[in-house]
C-alpha positions, 0 to 999 in steps of 0.5 A, spaced: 584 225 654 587 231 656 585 238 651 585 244 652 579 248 654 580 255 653 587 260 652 588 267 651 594 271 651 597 278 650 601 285 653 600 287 659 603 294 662 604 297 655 605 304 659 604 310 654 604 318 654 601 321 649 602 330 648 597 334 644 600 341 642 597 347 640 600 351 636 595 357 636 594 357 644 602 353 646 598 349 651 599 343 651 595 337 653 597 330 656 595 323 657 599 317 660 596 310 660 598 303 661 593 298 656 593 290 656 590 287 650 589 279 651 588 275 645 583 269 643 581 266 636 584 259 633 590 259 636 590 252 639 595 249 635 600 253 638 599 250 644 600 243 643 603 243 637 608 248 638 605 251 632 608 259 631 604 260 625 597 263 628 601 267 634 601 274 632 607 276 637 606 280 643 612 285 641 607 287 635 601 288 639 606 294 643 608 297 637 600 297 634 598 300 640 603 306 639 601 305 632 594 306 633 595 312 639 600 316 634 594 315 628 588 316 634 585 319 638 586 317 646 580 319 649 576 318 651 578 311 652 572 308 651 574 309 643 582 308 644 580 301 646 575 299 642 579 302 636 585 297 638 581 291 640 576 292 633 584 293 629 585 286 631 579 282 630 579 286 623 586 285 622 587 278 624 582 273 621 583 267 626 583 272 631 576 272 634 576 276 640 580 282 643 580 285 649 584 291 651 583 294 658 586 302 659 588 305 665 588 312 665 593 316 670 592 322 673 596 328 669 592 335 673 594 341 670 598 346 675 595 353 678 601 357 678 599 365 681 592 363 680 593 361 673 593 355 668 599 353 667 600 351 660 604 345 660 606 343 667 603 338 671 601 333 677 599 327 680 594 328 685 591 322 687 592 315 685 585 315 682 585 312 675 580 311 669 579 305 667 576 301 661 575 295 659 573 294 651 572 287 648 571 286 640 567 279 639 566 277 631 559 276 630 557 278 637 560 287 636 563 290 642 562 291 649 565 296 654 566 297 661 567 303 664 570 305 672 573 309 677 579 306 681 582 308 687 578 314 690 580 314 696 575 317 700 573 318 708 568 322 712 569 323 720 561 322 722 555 320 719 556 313 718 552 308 722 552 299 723 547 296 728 542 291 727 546 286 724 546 278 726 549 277 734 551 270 736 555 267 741 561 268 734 559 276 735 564 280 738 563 288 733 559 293 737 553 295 735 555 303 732 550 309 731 556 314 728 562 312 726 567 314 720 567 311 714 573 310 709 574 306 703 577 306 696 572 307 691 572 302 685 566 303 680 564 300 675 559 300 669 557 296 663 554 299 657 549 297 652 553 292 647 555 296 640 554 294 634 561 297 631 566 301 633 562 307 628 556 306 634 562 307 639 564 313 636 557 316 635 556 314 643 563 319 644 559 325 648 556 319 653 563 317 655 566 323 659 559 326 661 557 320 664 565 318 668 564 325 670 556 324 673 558 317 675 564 321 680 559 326 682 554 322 684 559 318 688 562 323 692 555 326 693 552 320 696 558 319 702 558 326 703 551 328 704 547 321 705 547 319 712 549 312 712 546 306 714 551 301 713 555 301 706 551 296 702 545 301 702 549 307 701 552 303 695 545 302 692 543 308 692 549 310 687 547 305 683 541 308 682 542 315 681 548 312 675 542 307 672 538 314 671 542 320 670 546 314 663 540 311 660 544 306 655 548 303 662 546 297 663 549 295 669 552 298 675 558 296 680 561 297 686 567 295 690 568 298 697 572 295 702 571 298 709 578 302 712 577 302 719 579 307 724 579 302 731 578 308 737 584 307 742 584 307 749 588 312 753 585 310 759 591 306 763 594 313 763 592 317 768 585 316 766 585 320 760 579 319 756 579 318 748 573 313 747 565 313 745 564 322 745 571 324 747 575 320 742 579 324 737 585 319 735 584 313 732 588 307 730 588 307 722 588 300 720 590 296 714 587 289 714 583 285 714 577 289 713 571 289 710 569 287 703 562 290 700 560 289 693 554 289 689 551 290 682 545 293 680 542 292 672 536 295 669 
C-alpha cells in the first residue's frame, strides 16, 4: 500500500534588499539576499486528501520574510534566519521544522578619490555568504554557515604525484602546477537551544566567516601544496581551532585546470614544462575534492 514517506515544501528565490539610513552621518548601508524557506510538520493530509486546510501558503511565506526583514535585523544572517525559521515553528503549531537558507550577495561600497562613498556600490565578485538555519520542535536550532563562490588561482606552488598508475593511467605526474578552483566552505555550529542563545552568540557569527575567509585565502596562497585534499585539511584545522563552538568543517573544491598547449608544430616554438606561458583554461570535466573534518 503506497504512503507517503516524507514531504516538504516552501518559497524559493524570495529575493530581498534591505537599506539602513543614517540619519546623523547620511551614509547608507545595504544588504541584498535571496532566502528559501521549506516547510515540514503534520501536513500530510494535504497530499493525499487534497486537504488545503494544514497549508500555510507559499505567498504568506514571502510576505513573512519581508515582515520580519522590515521588523528585524538582517545580519548577521545567522539570526535573520534563525529568527524566520523559529517564527514558523512558533506561529504554526503543526509545523514542526522550518529551514531557511540566505544567500547574502556582494554590495562593496565604492572608493571615489580615495573616499568612502556614502551610498554607492559594486558588485565585485559572485562570492556569497550563506547560511542555513533550521528550527526543529524539541530538537532547537541548527545553523550552518559558508562561502560560495571564491573564485580563487595561484600560478605555482601546487603539486600532484605519487598518485595510483595503472595500465588506466594517463595524468603525468606534476611537481609544480597551477592551482585554481571555486571555494565552497562550509561550517556547522554547536545546536542552539533557542533563538535567545542564537542571539547571544551574534558576535561569533561575522568574526569566525571573516577568520574562516582569512584562513582560506592563506592556506592557498602561502602553503605549498601537496595535492588539494591535504591543503583542504589544513583549512579545516586552522577553522576547528580559531571557532572553538564549530563542530564540524566542510570543503568543496572542484579542480579548474589550465591544460599547457604545444606550439611545437610551428616553427618549433617552445610553450611546455619550463617555457610554458599560455595555457588553455578548461571548463569540464574537472576534479571533484570534498571532505569533512569534526571535532
Amino acid at each position: 500500500m503506497p504512503h507517503l514517506s516524507g514531504a516538504q515544501y516552501g518559497k524559493d528565490n524570495i529575493r530581498v534588499y534591505k537599506v539602513h539610513r543614517d540619519e546623523n552621518t547620511k551614509v547608507h548601508t545595504v544588504v541584498e539576499m535571496t532566502v528559501c524557506v521549506l516547510l515540514q510538520g503534520d501536513i500530510e493530509t494535504s497530499y493525499t486528501e487534497a486537504d488545503n486546510s494544514v497549508v500555510v501558503a507559499t505567498d504568506t511565506m514571502k510576505q513573512t520574510v519581508y515582515i520580519l526583514a522590515k521588523q528585524h535585523d538582517v545580519t548577521p544572517p545567522e539570526l535573520f534566519g534563525a529568527t524566520v525559521a523559529t517564527h514558523f515553528t512558533d506561529t504554526y503549531k503543526h509545523i514542526h521544522s522550518a529551514q531557511v537558507k540566505v544567500k547574502v550577495h556582494r554590495w562593496t561600497r565604492m572608493n571615489i578619490d580615495g573616499q568612502s562613498h556614502p551610498h554607492s556600490f559594486l558588485r565585485d565578485g559572485s562570492e556569497t555568504r550563506n547560511v542555513v538555519a533550521t528550527s526543529t520542535d524539541g530538537k532547537g536550532i541548527e545553523i550552518r554557515s559558508a562561502i560560495s563562490g571564491l573564485l580563487v588561482l595561484k600560478s605555482t606552488g601546487s603539486a600532484f604525484h605519487g598518485f595510483v598508475r595503472n595500465e588506466y593511467t594517463a595524468l603525468p605526474e606534476v611537481w609544480d602546477r597551477i592551482l585554481s578552483t571555486e571555494v565552497d566552505a562550509g561550517w556547522v555550529w554547536n545546536t542552539y537551544k533557542s533563538l535567545k542563545d542564537v542571539e547571544s552568540a551574534v558576535p561569533e557569527f561575522d568574526k569566525t566567516w571573516d577568520e574562516a575567509r582569512t584562513i582560506t585565502l592563506r592556506k592557498f596562497a602561502q602553503e605549498e601544496s601537496p595535492s588539494v585534499q591535504n591543503t583542504m585539511y589544513h583549512m579545516c584545522e586552522d577553522i576547528l581551532a580559531a571557532a572553538p563552538t564549530v563542530q564540524t568543517v566542510e570543503y568543496s573544491l572542484p579542480n579548474k585546470h589550465y591544460f599547457e598547449i604545444d606550439l611545437s608544430w610551428h616553427k618549433g616554438l617552445k610553450n611546455t614544462g619550463a617555457d610554458a606561458e599560455v595555457y588553455a583554461p578548461q571548463s569540464d570535466p574537472n576534479g571533484l575534492i570534498q571532505c569533512t573534518v569534526s571535532r
